[in-house]
C-alpha positions as MATLAB code, in Angstrom:
seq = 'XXXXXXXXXXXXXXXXXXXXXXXXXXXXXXXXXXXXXXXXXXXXXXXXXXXXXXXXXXXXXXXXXXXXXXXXXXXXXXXXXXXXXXXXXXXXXXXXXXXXXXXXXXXXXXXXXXXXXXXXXXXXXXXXXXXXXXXXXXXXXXXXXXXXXXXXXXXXXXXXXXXXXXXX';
ca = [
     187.082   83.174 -163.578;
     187.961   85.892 -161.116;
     188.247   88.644 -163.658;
     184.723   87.820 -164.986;
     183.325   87.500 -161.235;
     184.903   91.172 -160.683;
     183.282   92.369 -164.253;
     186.854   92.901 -165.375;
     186.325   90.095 -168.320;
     183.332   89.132 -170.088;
     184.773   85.645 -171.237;
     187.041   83.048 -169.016;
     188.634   79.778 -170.325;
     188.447   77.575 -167.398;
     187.768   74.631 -165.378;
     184.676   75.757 -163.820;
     184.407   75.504 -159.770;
     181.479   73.518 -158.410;
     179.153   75.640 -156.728;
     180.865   78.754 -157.681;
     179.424   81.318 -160.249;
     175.364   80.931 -159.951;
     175.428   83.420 -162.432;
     177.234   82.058 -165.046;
     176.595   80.210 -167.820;
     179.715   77.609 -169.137;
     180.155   75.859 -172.629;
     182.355   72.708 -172.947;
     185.326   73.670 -175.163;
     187.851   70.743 -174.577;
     189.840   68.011 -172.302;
     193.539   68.793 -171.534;
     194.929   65.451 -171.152;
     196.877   65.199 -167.955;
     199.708   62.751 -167.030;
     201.561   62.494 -163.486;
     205.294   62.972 -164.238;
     208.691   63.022 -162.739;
     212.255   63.919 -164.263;
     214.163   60.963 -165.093;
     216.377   61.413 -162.430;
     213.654   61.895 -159.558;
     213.673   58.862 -157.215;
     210.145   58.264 -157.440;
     211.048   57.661 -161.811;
     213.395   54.948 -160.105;
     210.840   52.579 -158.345;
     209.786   49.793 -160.177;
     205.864   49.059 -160.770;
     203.395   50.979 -159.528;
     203.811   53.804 -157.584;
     201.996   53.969 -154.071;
     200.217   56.635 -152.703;
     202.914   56.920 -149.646;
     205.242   56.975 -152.399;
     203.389   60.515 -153.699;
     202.417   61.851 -150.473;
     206.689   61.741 -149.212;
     207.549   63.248 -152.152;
     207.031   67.318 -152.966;
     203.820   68.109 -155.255;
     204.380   70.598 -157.489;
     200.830   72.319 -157.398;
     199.499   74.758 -159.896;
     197.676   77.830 -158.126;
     195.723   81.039 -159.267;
     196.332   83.055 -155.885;
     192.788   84.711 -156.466;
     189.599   84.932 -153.991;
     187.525   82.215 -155.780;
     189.742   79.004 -156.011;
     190.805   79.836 -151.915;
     190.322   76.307 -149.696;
     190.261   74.406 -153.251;
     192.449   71.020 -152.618;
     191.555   68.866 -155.547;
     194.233   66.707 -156.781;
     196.823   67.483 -154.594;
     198.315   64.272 -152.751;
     201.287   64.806 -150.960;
     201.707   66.570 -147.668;
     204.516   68.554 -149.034;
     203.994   71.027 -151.708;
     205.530   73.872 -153.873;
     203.135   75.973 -155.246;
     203.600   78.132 -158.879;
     201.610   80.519 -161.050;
     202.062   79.422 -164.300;
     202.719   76.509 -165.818;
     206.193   77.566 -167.452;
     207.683   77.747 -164.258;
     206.750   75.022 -162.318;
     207.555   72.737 -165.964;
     211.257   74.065 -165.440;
     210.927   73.068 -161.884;
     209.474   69.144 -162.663;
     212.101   69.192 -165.316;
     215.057   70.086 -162.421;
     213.961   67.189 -160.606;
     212.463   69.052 -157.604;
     208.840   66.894 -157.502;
     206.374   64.980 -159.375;
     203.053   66.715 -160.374;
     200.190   66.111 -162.901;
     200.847   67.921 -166.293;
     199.004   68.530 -169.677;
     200.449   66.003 -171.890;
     200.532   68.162 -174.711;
     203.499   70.141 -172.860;
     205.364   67.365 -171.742;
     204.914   64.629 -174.500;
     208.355   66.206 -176.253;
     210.242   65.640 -172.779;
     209.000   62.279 -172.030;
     209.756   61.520 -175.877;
     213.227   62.564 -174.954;
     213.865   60.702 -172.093;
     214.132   64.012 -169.706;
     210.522   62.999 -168.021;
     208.902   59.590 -167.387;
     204.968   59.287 -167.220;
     204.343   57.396 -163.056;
     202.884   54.514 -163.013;
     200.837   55.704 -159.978;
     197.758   53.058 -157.861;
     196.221   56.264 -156.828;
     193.877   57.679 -159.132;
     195.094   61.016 -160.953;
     193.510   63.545 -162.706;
     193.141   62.595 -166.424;
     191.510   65.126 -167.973;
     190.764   69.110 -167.247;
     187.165   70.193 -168.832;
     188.180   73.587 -170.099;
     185.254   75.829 -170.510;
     183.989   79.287 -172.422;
     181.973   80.587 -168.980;
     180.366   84.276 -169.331;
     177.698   85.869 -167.327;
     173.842   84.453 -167.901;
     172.347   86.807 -170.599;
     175.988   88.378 -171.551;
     176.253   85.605 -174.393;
     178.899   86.613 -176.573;
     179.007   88.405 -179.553;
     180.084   87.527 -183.476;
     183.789   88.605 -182.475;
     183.450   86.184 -179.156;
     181.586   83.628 -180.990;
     184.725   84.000 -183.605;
     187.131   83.238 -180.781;
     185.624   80.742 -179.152;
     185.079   78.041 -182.042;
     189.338   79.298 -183.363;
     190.135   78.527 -179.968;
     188.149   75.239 -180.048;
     189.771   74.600 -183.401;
     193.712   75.123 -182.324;
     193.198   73.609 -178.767;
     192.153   70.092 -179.931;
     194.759   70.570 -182.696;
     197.159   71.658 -179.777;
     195.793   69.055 -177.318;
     196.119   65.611 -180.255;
     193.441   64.118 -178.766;
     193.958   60.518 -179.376;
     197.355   60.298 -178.386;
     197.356   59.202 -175.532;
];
């Protein structure tokens, strides 16, 4: 959303901001399904029942973060009072996987993992983010074009393929 807020972009795939982007106009393209998750060999995958929000908040958060201008002072979703932060999603899924924290994670990138026994979907009493509303956001009037009309509906097409809605 930055890059289209500094005219660098005219498209961004994201979960728009509340209050941010008066300008804008957004389109719903799909829900990521998200799951809290642990490795296997995290103490937190070792307690029995439902996990307890003191359980979360002693144990590191690994937190997803854009480092740009417009998400700055956004806290949503983050639960414990010690966190490791990471730019992309790659990263901080080697991290989870090396037993370093819990954190909430598109199940399409972890389902193979938890398959596999390497991850373990918490059983958590606090309530998580389940879903991420991905949207096509441009600026009002800018709608796209044939080639960004193109894009967006493939995009729609391989991200609910991507996604399996329903599996869940």
């Amino acid at each position: 959303e930055q890059r289209l807020r500094d005219g660098a972009a005219r498209l961004a795939f994201c979960v728009p901001i509340p209050g941010v982007g008066d300008n804008r106009e957004s389109e719903f393209l799909v829900t990521i399904p998200m799951v809290p998750v642990v490795a296997t060999s995290h103490p937190l995958a070792q307690i029995d029942g439902p996990i307890l929000r003191a359980d979360l908040e002693s144990a590191v958060q690994l937190v997803l973060t854009d480092r740009t201008p417009v998400s700055n002072g956004l806290t949503g979703g983050i639960i414990s009072a010690r966190t490791w932060r990471f730019a992309d999603l790659a990263t901080r899924l080697e991290f989870l996987l090396g037993a370093f924290g819990w954190c909430n994670m598109p199940y399409h990138l972890v389902r193979d993992h938890v398959e596999e026994g390497r991850l373990k979907v918490l059983d958590v009493t606090e309530p998580t983010v389940s879903g991420l509303d991905i949207h096509v956001v441009h600026e009002r009037g800018r709608a796209p074009g044939k080639a960004g009309r193109w894009l967006i509906e493939d995009l729609r097409k391989h991200v609910t393929e991507c996604t399996g809605h329903g599996l869940l």
